[in-house]
C-alpha positions in Angstrom: 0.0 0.0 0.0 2.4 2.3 0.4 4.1 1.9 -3.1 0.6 3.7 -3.6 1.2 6.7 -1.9 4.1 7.3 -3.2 2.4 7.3 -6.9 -0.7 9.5 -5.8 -1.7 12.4 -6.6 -2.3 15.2 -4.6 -4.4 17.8 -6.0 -3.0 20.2 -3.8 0.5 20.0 -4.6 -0.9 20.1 -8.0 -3.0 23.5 -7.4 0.2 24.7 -5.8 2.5 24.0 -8.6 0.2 25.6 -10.6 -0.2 28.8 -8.3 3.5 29.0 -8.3 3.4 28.9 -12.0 1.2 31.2 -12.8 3.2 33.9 -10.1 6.3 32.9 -11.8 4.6 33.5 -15.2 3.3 36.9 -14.2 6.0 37.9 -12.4 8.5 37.3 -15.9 6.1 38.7 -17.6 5.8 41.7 -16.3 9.6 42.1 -15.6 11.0 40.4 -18.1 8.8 40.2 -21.5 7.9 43.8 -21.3 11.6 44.9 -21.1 12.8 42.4 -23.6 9.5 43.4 -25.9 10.2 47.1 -25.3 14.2 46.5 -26.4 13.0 44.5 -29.3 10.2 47.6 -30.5 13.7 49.8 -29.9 15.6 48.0 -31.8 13.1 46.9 -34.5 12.5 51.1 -34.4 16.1 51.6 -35.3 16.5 48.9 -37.7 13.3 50.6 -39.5 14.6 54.0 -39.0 17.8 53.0 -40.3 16.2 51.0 -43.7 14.5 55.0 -44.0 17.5 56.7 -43.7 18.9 54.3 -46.3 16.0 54.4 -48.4 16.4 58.1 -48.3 19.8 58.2 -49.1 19.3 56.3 -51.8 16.5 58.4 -53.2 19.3 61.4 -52.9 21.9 59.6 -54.8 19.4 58.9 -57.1 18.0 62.8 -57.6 21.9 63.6 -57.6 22.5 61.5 -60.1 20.0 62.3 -62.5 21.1 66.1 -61.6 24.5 65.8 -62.6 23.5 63.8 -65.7 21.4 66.4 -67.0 23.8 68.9 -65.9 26.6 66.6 -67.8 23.9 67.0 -70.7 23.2 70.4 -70.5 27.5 70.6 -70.5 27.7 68.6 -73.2 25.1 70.4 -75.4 26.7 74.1 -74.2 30.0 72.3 -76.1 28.7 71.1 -79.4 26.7 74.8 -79.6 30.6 76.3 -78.7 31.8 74.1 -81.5 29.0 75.0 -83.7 29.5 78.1 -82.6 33.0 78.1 -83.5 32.9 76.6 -86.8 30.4 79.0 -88.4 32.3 81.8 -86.9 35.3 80.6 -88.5 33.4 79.5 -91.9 32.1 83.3 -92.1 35.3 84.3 -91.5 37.1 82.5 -93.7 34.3 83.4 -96.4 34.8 87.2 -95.4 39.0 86.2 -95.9 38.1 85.3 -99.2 36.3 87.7 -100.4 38.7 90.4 -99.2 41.4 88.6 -101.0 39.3 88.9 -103.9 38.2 92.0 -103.6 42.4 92.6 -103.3 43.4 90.6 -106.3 40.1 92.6 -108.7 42.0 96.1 -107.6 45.6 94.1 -108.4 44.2 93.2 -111.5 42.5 96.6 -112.3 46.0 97.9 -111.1 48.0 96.0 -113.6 45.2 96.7 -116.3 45.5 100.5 -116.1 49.6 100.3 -115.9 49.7 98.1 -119.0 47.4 100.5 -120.8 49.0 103.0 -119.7 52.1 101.6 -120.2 51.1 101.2 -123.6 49.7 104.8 -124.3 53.1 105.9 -123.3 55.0 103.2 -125.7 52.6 104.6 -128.2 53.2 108.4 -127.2 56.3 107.6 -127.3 56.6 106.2 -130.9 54.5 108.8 -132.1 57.0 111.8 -130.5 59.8 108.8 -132.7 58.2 109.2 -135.7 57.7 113.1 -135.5 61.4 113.4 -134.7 62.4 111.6 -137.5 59.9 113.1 -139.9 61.1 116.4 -139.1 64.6 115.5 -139.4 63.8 114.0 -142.8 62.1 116.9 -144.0 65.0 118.6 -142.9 67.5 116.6 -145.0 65.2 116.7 -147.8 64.9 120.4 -147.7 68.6 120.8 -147.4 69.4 118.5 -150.5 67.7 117.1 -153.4 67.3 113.3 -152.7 68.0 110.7 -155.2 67.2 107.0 -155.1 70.4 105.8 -153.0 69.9 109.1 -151.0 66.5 108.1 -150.2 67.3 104.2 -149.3 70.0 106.0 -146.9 67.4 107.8 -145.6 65.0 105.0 -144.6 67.8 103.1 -143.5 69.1 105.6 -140.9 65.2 106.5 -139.7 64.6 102.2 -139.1 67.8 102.1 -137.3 67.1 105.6 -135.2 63.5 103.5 -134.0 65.1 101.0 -132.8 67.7 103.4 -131.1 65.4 105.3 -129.5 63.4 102.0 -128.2 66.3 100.5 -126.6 67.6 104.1 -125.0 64.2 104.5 -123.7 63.8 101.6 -121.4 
């Protein structure tokens, strides 16, 4: 009989087992789960505050970036309108080069033109003052003498070969 009171149950010790349970149960849980739930809101706060900062961070870099692209853009079009710029500055230029030079070489040409006319109005002058020399002088000879065939060959001879005297002591 007594191997059965060893196995029985007493419902007090049960009701007391449960008792101190339940004060062991309320007694962690109010001084245990509420700190550890508290440290765990903390720390799930900072973990969340930190994925916003990141999150925010990110959204930066991103506005930054596209910032700097279309300042990088707005660069890069400011140089092809410099180049543009540039090259039809020098293409007018270059057109206003030649036309001076042109405009130069038309007066140079005009220039040379007017010399070589007048150059030739002087030849011409010139010849003309010649041949009135030598006609007077002929018709001084002739006056001065009667002139016979060989006198008159003489005569020709000596005017042809004062023209070309006078040509080359001219020039």
């Amino acid at each position: 009989m007594q191997s059965l009171d060893i196995i029985s149950v007493n419902l007090w010790h049960i009701l007391i087992s449960l008792a101190n349970l339940l004060l062991i149960y309320l007694i962690v849980k109010k001084f245990l789960f509420g700190p550890v739930k508290k440290l765990l809101n903390d720390r799930q706060n900072a973990i969340d505050a930190q994925y916003a900062a990141a999150n925010d961070a990110q959204r930066q870099a991103d506005e930054s970036k596209a910032e700097w692209e279309n300042k990088l853009q707005r660069a890069d079009d400011e140089a092809d309108a410099i180049i543009r710029n540039a090259t039809e500055t020098a293409s007018y230029r270059a057109d206003q080069i030649v036309e001076e030079a042109q405009v130069k070489a038309e007066g140079i040409r005009r220039r040379a033109e007017n010399e070589a006319i007048l150059t030739h109005k002087n030849a011409v002058d010139g010849i003309k003052r010649e041949i009135v020399n030598v006609s007077s002088e002929i018709a001084e000879k002739m006056l001065e003498r009667e002139i016979n065939a060989s006198d008159h060959r003489a005569l020709i001879n000596s005017f042809i070969d004062g023209i070309g005297e006078g040509d080359g002591g001219d020039h």
